[in-house]
N, C-alpha and C positions, 0 to 999 in steps of 0.2 A: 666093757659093758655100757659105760655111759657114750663110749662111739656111736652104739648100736643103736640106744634108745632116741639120739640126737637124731641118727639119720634115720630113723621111721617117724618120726617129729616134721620133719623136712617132706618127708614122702609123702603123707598123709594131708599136711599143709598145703605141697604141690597141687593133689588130687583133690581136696575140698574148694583151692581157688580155678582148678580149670572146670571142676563140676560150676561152682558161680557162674564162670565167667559163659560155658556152654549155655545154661540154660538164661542167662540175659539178667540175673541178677544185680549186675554193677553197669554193665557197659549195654546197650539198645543201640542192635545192631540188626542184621537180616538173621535169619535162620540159616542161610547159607554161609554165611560169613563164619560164624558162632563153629555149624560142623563143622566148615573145612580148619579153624584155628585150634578145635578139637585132635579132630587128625591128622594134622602138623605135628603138633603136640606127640603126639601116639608116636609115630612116624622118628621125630628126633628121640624120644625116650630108647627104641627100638635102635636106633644109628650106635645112641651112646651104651647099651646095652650090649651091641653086636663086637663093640672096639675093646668092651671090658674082658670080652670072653677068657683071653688069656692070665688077665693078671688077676681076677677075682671071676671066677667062675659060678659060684654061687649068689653073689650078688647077681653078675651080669644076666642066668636065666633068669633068677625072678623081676629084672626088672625088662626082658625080654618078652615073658609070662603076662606080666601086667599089659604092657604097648599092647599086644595084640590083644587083650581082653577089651581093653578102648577101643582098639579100632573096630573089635567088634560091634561095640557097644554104640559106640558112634553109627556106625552105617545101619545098625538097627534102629536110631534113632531118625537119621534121613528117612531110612523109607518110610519111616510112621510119618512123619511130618510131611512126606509125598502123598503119601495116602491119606492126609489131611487134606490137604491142600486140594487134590484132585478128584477125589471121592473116590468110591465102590467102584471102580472103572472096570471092564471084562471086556474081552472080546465076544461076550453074547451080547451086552448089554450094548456094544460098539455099531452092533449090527443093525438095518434099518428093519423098519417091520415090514412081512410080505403078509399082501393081506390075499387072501381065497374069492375066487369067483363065486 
C-alpha cells in the first residue's frame, strides 16, 4: 500500500512540475518551446506506458490514459495560443471586399 501511495506522490509531482513548467512558471521560454517540451513529455510517458503493457497492465493503461489526455490537452492549448496570436481569422473575413456599382 505504501508502494502505491509513493508512486501517485511521484505521478502527481511529475504532472504539477510539467503543468509549471508548460505554462512558464519557472523557466521564460517561447510558447512553442514550452508545447512542444509538453508533448515530448506526453509522447515518452505514452512510449513507457506502451513497453509496460505486459508486465503491469493496469498501471501501463492508465498511465497510457493519462499521455494522451496531455497530448490532448496540449494541442488544445497550441491552438488557443494560435488563435491568440493570430486573431478571429476565417476565410470570409480573408476575403477582399467587392464593392457594387
Amino acid at each position: 500500500m505504501e508502494g502505491l501511495l509513493f508512486l501517485l506522490l511521484v505521478v502527481v509531482a511529475g504532472a504539477a512540475l510539467v503543468a509549471a513548467l508548460a505554462i512558464g512558471a519557472w523557466v521564460r521560454t517561447s510558447i512553442e518551446l514550452r508545447l512542444t517540451a509538453a508533448a515530448l513529455v506526453a509522447l515518452g510517458l505514452l512510449v513507457v506506458g506502451w513497453r509496460l503493457r505486459t508486465k503491469m497492465p493496469g498501471y501501463a493503461l492508465t498511465l497510457q490514459g493519462g499521455s494522451i489526455g496531455a497530448l490532448y490537452l496540449t494541442s488544445f492549448a497550441a491552438f488557443r495560443a494560435l488563435r491568440r496570436s493570430v486573431g478571429r481569422w476565417t476565410p470570409i473575413n480573408s476575403r477582399p471586399a467587392v464593392r457594387r456599382a
